[in-house]
C-alpha positions in Angstrom: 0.0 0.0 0.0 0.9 3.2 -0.7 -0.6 6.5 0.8 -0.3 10.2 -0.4 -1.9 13.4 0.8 -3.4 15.8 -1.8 -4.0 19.0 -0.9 -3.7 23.1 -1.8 -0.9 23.1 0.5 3.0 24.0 -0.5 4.8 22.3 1.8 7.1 24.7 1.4 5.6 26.8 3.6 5.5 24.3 6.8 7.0 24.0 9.8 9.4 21.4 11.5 6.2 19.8 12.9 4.3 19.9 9.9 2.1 22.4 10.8 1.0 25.1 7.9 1.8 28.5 8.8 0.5 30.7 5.8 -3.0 32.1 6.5 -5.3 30.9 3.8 -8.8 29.3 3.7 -9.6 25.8 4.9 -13.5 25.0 4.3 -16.5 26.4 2.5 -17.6 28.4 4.8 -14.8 30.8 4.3 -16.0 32.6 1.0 -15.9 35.8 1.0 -13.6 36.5 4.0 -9.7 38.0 3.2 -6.7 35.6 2.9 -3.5 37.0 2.4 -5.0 40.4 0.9 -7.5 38.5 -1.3 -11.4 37.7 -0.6 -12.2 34.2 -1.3 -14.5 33.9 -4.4 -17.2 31.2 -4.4 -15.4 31.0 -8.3 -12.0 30.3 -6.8 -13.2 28.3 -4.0 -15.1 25.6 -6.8 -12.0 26.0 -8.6 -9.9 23.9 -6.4 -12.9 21.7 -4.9 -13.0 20.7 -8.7 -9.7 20.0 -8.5 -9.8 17.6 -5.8 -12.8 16.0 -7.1 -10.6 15.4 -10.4 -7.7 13.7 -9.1 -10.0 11.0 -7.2 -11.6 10.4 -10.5 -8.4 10.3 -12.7 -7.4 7.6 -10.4 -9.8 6.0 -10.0 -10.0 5.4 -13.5 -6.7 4.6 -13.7 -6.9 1.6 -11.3 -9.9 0.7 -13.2 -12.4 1.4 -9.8 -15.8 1.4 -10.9 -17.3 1.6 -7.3 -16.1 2.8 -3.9 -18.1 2.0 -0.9 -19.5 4.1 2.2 -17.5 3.8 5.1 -17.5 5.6 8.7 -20.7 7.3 7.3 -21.3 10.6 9.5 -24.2 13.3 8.2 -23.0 16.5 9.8 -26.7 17.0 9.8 -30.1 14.9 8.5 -30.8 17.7 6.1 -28.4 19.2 3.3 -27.6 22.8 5.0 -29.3 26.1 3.0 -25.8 27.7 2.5 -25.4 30.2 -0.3 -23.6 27.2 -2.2 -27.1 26.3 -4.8 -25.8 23.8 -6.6 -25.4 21.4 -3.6 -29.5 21.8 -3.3 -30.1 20.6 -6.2 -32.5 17.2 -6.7 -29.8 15.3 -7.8 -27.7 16.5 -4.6 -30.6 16.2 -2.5 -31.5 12.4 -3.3 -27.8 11.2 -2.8 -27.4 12.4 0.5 -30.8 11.3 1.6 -30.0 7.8 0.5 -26.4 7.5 1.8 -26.0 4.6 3.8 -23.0 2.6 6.0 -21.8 -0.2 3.4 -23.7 1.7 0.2 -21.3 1.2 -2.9 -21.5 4.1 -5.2 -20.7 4.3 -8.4 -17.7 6.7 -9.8 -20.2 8.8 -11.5 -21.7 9.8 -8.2 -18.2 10.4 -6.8 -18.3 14.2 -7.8 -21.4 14.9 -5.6 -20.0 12.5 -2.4 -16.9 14.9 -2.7 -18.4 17.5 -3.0 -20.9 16.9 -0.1 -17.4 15.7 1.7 -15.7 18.8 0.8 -18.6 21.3 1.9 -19.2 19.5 5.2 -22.4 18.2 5.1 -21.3 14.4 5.5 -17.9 12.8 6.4 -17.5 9.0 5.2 -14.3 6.9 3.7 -14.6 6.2 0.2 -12.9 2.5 -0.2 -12.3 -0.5 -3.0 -10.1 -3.1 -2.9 -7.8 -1.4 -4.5 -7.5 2.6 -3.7 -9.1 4.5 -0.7 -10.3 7.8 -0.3 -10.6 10.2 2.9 -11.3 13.5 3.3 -10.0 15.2 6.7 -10.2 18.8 8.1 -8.8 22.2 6.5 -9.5 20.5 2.9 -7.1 17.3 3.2 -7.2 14.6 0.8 -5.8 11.1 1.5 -5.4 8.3 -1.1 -4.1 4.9 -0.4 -3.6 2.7 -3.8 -3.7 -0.9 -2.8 -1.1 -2.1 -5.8 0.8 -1.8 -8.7 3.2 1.4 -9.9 1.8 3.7 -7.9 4.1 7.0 -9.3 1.5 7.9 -11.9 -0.7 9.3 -8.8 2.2 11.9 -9.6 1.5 12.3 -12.9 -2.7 13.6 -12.7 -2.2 15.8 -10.3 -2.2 19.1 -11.4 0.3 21.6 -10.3 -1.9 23.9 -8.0 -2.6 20.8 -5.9 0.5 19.2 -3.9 1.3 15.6 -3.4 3.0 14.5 -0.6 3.8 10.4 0.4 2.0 9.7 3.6 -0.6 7.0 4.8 -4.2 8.2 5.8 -4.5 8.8 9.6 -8.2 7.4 8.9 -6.8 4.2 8.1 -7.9 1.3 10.8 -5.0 -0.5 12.2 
């Protein structure tokens, strides 16, 4: 197994203990405050959600994962919050997060919303095959874990405004 951490975060700019120490934004609910002289857009805020969103689907089609199953299932609430963000109210939005269940397998075409839903804090759940896991943790981390095989093209769909760093999930169960 091998485990990387995607995220918006340079490395570059962390401490000794691994802590990050510019001031930027770390969840939805921050659009439209000030971070380092510039408000958070709901445009640049989608932006790199979509990003994230991306890189668990590249690689999941990579490996060939047609499914990932619910795990650790936690709604954040029974009821999809009325934030500003519209296009997580939407029927389609609305039906998936109603019907999520512990054990549900989903299917990679739903994987956008289950990010997204991830991402904007109305659930929190592991995303796992047999052969790559996903978790999400707080501040906008990403974990993945690929079970087998050459494992440097993770490298390779990443895109450059997201950083990729070698390091197991700390949601995996020992």
């Amino acid at each position: 197994m091998k485990g990387f951490r995607i995220t918006k975060y340079d490395p570059s700019f962390r401490d000794s203990e691994g802590r990050y120490l510019k001031d930027t934004w770390t969840s939805v609910s921050d659009i439209g405050r000030i971070f380092d002289g510039n408000v958070l857009t709901e445009e640049d805020y989608h932006r790199i959600e979509q990003l994230y969103i991306d890189a668990v689907v590249k690689i999941a089609n990579i490996l060939k994962v047609t499914t990932l199953q619910i795990r650790s299932l936690e709604k954040t609430k029974e009821y999809i919050d009325q934030g500003s963000w519209i296009d997580i109210h939407s029927n389609d939005y609305r039906k998936l997060f109603y019907g999520l269940t512990e054990g549900l397998c989903i299917s990679i075409t739903e994987i956008e919303y289950i990010c997204k839903l991830i991402l904007r804090e109305q659930l929190w759940c592991k995303l796992e095959s047999d052969k790559m896991l996903v978790h999400f943790g707080y501040d906008f981390y990403m974990y993945i874990v690929i079970s087998q095989g050459d494992h440097e093209f993770v490298r390779t769909v990443i895109p450059a405004e997201l950083f990729i760093e070698e390091m197991i999930s700390p949601y995996m169960v020992n």
